[in-house]
Residue frames as a rotation matrix with the C-alpha (Angstrom) as fourth column:
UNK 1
-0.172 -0.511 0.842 22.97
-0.890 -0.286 -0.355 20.37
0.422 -0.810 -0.406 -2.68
UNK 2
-0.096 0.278 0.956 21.18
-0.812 0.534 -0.236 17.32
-0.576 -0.799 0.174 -1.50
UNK 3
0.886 0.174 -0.429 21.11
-0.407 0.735 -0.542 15.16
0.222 0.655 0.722 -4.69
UNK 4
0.783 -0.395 0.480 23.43
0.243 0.905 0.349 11.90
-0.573 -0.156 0.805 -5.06
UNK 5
-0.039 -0.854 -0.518 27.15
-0.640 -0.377 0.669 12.44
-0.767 0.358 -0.532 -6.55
UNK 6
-0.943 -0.268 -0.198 26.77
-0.333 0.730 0.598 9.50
-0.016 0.629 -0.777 -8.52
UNK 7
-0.192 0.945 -0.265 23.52
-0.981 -0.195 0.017 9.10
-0.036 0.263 0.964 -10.29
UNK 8
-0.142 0.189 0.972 21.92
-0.136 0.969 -0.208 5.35
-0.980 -0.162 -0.112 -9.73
UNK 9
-0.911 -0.253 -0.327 21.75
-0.391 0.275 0.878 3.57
-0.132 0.928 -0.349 -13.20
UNK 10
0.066 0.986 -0.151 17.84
-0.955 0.107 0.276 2.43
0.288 0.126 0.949 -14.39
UNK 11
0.222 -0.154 -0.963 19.20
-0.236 0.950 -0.207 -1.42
0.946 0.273 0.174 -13.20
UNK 12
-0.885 -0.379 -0.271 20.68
0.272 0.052 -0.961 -0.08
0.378 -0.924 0.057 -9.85
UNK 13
-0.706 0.586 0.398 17.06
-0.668 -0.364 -0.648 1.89
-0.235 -0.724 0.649 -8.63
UNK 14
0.141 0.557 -0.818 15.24
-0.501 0.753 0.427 -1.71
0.854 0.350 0.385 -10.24
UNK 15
-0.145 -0.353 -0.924 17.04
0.557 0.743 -0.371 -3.99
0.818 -0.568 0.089 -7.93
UNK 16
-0.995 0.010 0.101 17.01
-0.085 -0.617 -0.782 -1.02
0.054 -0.787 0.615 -5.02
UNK 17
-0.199 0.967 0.160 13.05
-0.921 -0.240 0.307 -1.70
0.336 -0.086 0.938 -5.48
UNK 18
0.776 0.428 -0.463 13.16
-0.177 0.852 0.492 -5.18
0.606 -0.300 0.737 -4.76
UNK 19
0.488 -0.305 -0.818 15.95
0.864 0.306 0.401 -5.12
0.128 -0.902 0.413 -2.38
UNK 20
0.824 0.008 0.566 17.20
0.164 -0.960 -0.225 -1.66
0.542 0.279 -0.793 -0.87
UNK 21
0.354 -0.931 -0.091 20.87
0.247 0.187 -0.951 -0.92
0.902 0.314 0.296 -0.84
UNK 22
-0.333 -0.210 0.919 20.37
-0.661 -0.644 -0.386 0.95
0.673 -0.736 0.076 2.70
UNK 23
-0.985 -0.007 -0.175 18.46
0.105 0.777 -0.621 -2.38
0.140 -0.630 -0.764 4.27
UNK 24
-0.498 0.790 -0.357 14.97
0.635 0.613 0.471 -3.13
0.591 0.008 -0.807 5.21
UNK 25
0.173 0.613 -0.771 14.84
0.982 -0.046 0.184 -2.11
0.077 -0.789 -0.610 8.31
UNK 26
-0.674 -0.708 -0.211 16.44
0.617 -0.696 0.367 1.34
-0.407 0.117 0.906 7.17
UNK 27
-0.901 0.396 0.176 14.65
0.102 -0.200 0.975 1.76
0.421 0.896 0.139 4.26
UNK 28
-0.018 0.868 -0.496 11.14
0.909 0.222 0.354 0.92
0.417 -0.444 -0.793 6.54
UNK 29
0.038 -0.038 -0.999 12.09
0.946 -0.322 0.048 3.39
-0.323 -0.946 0.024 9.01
UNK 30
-0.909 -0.393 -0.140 13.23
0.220 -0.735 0.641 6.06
-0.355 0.552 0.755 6.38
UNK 31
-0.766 0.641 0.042 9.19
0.242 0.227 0.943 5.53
0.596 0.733 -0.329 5.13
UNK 32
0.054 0.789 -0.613 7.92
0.962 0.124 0.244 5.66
0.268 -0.602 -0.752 8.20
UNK 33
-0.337 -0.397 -0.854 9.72
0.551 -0.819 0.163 9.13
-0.764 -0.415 0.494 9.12
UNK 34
-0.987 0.133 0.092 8.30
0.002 -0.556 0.831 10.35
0.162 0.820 0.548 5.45
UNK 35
-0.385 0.916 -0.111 4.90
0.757 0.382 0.531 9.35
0.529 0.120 -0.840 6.45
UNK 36
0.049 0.292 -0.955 4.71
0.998 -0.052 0.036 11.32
-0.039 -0.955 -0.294 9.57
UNK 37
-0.867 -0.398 -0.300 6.39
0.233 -0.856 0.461 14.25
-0.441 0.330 0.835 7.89
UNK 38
-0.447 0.639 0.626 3.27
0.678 -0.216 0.703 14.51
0.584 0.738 -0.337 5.50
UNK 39
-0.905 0.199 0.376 0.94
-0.222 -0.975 -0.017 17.49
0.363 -0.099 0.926 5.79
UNK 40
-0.091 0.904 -0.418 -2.29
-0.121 0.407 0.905 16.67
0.988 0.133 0.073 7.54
UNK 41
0.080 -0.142 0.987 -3.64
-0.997 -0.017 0.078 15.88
0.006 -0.990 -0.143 10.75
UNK 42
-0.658 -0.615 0.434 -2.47
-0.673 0.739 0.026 12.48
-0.337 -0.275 -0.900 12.34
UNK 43
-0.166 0.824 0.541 -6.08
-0.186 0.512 -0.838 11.08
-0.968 -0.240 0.069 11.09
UNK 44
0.859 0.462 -0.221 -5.98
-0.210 -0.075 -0.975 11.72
-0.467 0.884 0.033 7.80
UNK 45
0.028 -0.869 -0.495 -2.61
-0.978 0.078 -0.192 10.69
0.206 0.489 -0.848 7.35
UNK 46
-0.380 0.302 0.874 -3.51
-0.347 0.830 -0.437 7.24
-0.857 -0.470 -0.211 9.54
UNK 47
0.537 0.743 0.399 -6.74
0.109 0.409 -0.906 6.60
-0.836 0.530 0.139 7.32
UNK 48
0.594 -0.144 -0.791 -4.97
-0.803 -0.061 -0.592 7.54
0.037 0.988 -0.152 4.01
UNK 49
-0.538 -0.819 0.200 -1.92
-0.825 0.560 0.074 5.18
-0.173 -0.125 -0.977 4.80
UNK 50
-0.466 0.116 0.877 -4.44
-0.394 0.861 -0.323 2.68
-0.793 -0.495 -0.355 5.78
UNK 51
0.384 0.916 -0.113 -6.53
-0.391 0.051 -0.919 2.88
-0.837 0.397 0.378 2.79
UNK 52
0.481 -0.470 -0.740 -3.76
-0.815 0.071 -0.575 2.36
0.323 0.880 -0.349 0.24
UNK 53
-0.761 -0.511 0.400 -2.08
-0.545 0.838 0.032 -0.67
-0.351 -0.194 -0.916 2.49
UNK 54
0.063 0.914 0.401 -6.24
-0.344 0.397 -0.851 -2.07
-0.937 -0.084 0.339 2.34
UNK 55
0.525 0.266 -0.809 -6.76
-0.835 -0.026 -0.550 -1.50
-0.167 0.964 0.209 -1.71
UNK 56
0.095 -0.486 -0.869 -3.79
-0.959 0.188 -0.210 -3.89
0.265 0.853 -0.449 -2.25
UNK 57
-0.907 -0.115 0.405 -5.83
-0.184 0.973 -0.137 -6.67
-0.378 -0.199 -0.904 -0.95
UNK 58
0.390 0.895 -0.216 -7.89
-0.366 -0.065 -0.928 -6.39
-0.845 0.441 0.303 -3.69
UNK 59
0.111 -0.153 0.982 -7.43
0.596 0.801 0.058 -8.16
-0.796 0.578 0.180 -6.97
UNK 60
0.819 0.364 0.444 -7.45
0.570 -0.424 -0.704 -5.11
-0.068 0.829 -0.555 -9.16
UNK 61
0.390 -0.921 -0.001 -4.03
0.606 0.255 0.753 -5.04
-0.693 -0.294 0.658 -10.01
UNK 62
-0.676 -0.007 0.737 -3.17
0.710 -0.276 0.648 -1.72
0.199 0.961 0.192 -12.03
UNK 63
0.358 0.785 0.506 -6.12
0.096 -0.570 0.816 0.39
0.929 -0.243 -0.280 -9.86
UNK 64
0.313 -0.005 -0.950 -4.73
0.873 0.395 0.286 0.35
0.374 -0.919 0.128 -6.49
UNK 65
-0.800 -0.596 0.068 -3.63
0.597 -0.777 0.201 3.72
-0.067 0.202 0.977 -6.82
UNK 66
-0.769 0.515 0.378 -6.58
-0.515 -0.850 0.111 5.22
0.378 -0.109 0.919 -7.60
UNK 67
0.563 0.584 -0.585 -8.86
0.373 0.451 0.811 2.92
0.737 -0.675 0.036 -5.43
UNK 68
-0.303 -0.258 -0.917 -6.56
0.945 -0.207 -0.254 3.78
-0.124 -0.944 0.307 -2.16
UNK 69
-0.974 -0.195 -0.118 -6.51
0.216 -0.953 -0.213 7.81
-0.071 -0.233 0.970 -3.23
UNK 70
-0.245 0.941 0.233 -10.90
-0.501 -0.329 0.800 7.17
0.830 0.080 0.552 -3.46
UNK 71
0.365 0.542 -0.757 -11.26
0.579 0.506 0.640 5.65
0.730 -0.672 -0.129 -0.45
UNK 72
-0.315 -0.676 -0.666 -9.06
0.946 -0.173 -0.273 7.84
0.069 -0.716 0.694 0.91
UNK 73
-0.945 -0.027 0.327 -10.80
0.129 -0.948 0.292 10.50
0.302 0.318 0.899 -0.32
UNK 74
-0.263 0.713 -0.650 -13.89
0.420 0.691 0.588 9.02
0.869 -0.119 -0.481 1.12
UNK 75
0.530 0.305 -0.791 -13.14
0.772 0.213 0.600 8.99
0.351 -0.928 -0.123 4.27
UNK 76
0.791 -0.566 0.231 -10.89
-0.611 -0.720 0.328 12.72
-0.019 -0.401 -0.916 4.62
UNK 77
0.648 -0.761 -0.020 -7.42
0.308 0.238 0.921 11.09
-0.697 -0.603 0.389 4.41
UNK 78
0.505 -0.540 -0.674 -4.40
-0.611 -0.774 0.163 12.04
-0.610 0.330 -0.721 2.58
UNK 79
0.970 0.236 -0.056 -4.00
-0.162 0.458 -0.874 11.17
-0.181 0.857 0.482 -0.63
UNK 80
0.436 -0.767 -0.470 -0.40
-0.560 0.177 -0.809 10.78
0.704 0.616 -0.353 -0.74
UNK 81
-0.338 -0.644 0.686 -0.31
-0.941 0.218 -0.259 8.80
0.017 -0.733 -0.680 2.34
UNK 82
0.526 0.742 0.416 -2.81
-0.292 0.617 -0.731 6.45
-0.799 0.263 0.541 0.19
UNK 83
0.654 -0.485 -0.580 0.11
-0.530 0.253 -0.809 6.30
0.539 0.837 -0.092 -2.67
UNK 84
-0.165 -0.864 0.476 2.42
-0.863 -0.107 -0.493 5.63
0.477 -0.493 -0.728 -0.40
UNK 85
-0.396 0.188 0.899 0.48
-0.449 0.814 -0.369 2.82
-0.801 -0.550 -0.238 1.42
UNK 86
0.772 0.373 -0.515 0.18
-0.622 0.273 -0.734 1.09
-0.133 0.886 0.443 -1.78
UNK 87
-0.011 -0.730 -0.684 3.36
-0.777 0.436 -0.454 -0.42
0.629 0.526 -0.572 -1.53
UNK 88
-0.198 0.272 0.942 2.30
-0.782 0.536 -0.319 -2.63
-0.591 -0.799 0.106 0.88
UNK 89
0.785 0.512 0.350 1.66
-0.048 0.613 -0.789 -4.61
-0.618 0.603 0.505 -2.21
UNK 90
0.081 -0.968 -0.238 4.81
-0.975 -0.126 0.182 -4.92
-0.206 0.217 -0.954 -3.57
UNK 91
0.217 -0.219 -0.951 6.55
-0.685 0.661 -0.308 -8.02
0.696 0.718 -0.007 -5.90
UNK 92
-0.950 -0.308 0.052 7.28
-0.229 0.572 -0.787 -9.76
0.213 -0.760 -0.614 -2.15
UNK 93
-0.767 0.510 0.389 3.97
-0.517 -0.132 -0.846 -9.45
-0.380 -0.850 0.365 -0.99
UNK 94
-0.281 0.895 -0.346 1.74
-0.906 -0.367 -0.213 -9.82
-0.317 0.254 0.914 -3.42
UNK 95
-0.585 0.157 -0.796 2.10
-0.129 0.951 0.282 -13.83
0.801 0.268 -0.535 -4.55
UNK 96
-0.949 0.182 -0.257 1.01
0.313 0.482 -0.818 -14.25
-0.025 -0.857 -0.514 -0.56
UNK 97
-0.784 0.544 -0.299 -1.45
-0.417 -0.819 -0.395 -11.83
-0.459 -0.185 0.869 -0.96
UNK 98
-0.324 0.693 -0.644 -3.08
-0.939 -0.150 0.311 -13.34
0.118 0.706 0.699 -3.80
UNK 99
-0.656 -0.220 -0.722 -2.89
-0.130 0.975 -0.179 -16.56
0.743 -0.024 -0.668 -2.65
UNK 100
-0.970 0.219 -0.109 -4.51
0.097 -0.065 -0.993 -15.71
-0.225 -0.973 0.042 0.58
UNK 101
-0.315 0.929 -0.192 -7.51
-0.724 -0.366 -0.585 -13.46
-0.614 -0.046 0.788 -0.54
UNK 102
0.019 0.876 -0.481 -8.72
-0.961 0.149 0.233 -16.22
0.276 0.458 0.845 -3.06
UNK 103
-0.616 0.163 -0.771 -8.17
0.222 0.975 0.029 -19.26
0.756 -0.153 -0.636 -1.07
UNK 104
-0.839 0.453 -0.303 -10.40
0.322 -0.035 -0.946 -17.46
-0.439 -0.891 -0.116 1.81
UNK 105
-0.429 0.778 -0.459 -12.77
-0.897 -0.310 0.314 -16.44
0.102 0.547 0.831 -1.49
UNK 106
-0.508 0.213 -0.835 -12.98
-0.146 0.934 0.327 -20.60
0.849 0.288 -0.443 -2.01
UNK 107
-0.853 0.108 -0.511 -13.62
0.459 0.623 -0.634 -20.90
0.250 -0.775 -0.580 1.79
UNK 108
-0.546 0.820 -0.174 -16.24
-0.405 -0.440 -0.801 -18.16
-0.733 -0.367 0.572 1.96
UNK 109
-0.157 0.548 0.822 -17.91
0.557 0.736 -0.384 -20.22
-0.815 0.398 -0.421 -1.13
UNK 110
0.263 0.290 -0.920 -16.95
-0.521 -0.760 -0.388 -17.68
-0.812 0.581 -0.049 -3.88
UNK 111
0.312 -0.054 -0.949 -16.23
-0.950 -0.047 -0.309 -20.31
-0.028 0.997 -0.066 -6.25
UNK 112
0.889 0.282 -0.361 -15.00
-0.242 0.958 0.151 -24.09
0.388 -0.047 0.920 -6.84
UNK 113
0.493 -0.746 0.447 -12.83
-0.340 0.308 0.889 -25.45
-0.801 -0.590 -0.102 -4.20
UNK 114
0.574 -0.249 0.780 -11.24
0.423 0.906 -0.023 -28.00
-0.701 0.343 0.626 -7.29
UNK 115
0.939 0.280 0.197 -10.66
0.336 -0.643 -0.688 -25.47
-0.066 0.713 -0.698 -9.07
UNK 116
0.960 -0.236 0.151 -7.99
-0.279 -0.767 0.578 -23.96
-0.021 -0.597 -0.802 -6.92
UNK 117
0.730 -0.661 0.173 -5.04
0.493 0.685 0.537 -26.85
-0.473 -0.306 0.826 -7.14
UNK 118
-0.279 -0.955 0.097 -2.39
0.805 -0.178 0.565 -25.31
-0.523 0.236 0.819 -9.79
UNK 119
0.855 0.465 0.230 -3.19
0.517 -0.795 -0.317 -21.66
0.035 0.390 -0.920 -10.25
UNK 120
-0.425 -0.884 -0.194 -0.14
0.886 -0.450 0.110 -19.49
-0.185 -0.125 0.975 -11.36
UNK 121
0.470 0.532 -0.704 -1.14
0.716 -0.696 -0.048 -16.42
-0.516 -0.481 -0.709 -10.49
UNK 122
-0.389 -0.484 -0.784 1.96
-0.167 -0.800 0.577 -14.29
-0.906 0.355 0.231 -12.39
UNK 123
-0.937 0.028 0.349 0.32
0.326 0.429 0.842 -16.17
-0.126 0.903 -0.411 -15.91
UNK 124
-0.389 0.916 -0.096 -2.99
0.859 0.323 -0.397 -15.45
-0.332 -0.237 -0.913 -14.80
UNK 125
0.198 0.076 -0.977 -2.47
0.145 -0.988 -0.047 -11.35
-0.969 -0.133 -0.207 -14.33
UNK 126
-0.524 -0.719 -0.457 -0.37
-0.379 -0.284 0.881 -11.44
-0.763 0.635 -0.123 -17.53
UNK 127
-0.754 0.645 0.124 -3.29
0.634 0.666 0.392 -12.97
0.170 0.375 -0.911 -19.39
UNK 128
0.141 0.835 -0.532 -5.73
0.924 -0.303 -0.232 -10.72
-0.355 -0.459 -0.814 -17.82
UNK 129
-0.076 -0.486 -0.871 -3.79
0.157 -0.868 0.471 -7.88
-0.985 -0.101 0.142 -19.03
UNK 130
-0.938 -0.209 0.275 -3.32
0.234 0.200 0.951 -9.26
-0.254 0.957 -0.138 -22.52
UNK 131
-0.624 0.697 0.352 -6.70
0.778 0.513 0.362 -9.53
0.072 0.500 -0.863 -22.71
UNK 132
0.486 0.500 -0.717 -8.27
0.649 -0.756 -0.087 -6.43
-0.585 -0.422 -0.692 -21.38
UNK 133
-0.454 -0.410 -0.791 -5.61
-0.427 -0.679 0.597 -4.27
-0.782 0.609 0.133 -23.72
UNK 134
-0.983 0.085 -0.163 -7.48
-0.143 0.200 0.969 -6.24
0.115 0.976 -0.185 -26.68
UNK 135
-0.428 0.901 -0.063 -10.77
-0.880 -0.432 -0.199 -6.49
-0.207 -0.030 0.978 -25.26
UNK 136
-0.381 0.297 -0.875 -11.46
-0.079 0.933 0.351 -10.36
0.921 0.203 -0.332 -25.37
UNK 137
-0.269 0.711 0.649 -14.27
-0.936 -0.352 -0.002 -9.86
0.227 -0.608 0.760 -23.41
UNK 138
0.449 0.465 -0.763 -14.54
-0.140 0.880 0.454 -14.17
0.883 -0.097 0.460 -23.79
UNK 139
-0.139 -0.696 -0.705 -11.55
0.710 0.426 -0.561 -14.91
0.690 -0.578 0.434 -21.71
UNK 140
-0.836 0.078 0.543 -12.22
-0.457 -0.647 -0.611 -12.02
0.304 -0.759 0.576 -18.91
UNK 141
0.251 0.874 0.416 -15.59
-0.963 0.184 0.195 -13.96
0.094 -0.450 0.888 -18.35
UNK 142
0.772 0.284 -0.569 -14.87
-0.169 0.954 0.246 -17.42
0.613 -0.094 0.785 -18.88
UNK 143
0.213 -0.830 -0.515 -11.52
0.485 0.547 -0.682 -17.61
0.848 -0.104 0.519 -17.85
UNK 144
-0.492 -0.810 0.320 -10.63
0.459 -0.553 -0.695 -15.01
0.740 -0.195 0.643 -15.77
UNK 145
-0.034 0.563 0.826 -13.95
-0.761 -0.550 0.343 -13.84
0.648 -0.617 0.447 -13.42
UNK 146
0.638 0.396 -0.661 -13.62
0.006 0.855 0.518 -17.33
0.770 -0.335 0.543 -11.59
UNK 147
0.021 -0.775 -0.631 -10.78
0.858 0.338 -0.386 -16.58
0.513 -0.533 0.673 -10.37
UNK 148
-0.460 0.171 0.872 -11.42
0.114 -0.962 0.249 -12.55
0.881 0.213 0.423 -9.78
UNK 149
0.265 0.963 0.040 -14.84
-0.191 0.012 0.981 -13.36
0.945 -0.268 0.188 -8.07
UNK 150
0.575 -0.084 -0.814 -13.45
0.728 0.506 0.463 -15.84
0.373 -0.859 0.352 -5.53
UNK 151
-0.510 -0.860 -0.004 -10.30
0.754 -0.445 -0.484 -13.08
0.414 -0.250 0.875 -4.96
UNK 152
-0.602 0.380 0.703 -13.02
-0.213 -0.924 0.317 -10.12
0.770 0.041 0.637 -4.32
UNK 153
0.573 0.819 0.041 -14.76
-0.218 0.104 0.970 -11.80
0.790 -0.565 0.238 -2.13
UNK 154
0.666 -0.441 -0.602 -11.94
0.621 0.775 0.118 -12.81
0.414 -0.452 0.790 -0.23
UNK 155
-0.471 -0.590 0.656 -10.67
0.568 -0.772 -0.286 -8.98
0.675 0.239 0.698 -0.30
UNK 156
0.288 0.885 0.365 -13.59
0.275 -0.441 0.854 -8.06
0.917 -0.146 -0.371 1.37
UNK 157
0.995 -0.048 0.087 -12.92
-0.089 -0.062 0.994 -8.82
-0.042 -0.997 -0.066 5.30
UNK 158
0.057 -0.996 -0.075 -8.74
0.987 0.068 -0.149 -8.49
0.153 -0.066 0.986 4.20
UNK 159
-0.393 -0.265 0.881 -9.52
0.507 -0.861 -0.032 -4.87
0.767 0.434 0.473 3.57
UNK 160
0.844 0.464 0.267 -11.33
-0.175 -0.232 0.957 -4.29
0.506 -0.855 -0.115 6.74
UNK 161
0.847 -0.312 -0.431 -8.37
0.435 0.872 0.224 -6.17
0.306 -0.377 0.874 8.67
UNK 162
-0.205 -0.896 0.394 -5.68
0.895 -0.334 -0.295 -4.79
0.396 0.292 0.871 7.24
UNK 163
0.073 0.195 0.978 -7.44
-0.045 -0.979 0.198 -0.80
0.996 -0.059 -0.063 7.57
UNK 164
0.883 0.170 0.437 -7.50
-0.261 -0.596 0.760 -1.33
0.390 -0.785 -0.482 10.82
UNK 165
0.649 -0.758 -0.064 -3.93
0.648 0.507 0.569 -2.88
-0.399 -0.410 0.820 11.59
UNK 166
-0.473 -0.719 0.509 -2.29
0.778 -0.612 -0.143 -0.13
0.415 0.328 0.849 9.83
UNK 167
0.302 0.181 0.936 -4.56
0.177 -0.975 0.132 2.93
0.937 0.126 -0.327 10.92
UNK 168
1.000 0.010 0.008 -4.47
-0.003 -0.415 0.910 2.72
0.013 -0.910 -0.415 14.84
UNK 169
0.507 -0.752 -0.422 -0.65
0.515 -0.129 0.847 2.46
-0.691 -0.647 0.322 14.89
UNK 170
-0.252 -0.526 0.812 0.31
0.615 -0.735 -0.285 5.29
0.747 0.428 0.509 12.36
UNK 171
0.262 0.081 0.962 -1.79
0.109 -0.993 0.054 7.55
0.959 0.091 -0.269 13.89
UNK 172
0.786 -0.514 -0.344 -0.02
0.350 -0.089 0.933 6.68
-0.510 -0.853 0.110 17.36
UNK 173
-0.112 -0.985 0.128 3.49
0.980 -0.089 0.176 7.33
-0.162 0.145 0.976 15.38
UNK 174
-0.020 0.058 0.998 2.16
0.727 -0.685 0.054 10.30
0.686 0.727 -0.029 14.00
UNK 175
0.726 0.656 0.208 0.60
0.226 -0.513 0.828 11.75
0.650 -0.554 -0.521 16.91
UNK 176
0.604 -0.683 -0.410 4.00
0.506 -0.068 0.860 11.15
-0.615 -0.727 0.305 19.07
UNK 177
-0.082 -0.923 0.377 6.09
0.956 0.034 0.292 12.77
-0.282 0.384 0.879 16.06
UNK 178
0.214 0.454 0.865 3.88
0.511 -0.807 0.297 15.85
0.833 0.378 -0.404 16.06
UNK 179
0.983 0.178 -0.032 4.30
0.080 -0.266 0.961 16.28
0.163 -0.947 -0.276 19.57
UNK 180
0.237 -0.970 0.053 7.88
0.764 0.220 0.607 15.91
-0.600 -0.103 0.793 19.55
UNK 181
-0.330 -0.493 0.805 8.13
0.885 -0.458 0.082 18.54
0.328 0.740 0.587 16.89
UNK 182
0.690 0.487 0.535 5.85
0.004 -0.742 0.670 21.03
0.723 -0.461 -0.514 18.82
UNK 183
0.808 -0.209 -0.551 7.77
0.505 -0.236 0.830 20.31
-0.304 -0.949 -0.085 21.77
UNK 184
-0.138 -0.989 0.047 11.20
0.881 -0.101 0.463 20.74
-0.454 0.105 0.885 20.05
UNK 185
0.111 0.492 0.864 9.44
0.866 -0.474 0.159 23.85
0.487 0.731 -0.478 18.25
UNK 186
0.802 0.569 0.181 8.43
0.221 -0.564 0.796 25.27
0.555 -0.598 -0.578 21.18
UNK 187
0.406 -0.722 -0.561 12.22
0.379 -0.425 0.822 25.02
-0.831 -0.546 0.101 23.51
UNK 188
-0.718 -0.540 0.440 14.12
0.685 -0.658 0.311 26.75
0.121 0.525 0.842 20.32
UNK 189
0.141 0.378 0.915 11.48
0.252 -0.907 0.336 29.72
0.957 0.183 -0.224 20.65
UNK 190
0.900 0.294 -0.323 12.16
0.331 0.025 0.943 29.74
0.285 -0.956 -0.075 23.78
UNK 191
0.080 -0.965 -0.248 16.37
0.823 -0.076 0.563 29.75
-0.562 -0.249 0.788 23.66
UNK 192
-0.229 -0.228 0.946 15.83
0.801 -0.596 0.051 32.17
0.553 0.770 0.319 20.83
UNK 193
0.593 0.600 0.537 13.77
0.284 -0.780 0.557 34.83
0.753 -0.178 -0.633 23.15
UNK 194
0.934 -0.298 -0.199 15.98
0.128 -0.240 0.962 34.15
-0.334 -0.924 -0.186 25.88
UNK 195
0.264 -0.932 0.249 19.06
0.842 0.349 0.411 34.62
-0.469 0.101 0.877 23.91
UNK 196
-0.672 -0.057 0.739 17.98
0.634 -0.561 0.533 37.49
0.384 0.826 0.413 21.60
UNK 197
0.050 0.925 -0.376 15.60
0.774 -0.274 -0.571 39.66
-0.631 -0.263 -0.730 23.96
């Protein structure tokens, strides 16, 4: 009843991930109305969101999933509003992202400033990957914790930041979209009693 007449093609719901056919500010809004929908109270849907937006200013690309749904689980929040705030990291975000958390690693003195000048960051992961699926335990130390190190530290006070710029204004959205559903709950029992005594 509610599915799509014309099934999207594995090329059309690719490209719909990096740009969505309904718009941004749709597509945002269409996320934000799923959030609020979620089962939970407005706190634990807040803190879960926030935890999974947090995780994906961490370098551990490939864990952010289950790092948001344990911190979320940490702290009582909802674990699928921690999947969900995972995309905050997303192929837009994340060059900035990474860029950010380890040039404020360099400034907090996690590692060598010189170092820093032509780092390509999509080679870097892809490498890191290559290596960790074979277990070249050289290149994950020599090559590959310099850059890590300086990024973790630099995650540190992003992930604080961030948790709190996302938690206090879900759980305002939430908190006004519960109420709004109680209220709108509450006048249809109302026409119903007075309509049907």
């Amino acid at each position: 009843m509610f599915r799509r007449r014309n099934k999207p093609s594995f090329l059309q719901r690719i490209s719909g991930f990096f740009w969505p056919s309904i718009g941004w500010k749709r597509s945002s809004k269409y996320v934000g109305h799923r959030v609020a929908r979620l089962p939970g109270t407005p706190y634990s849907i807040a803190a879960g969101f926030a935890c999974g937006a947090a995780i994906s200013f961490t370098p551990f690309v490939g864990l952010h999933l289950a790092g948001g749904a344990l911190f979320a689980w940490l702290m009582r929040g909802n674990l699928l509003a921690s999947w969900i705030g995972t995309l905050v990291g997303n192929p837009w975000t994340f060059p900035f992202i990474w860029i950010g958390i380890y040039r404020l690693g360099l400034w907090m003195g996690a590692g060598d400033v010189h170092a820093a000048s032509d780092l390509d960051f999509i080679s870097f992961f892809e490498n890191l990957l290559t290596a960790v699926k074979s277990l070249d335990l050289a290149y994950i130390g020599e090559i590959a914790w310099p850059v890590l190190w300086p990024m973790f530290i630099g995650g540190l006070p992003c992930f604080v930041v961030v948790w709190i710029l996302f938690f206090f204004p879900i759980k305002i959205m939430v908190q006004r979209y519960h109420a709004r559903r109680k209220k709108t709950r509450h006048c249809a029992k109302i026409y119903v009693q007075r309509t049907f005594p």
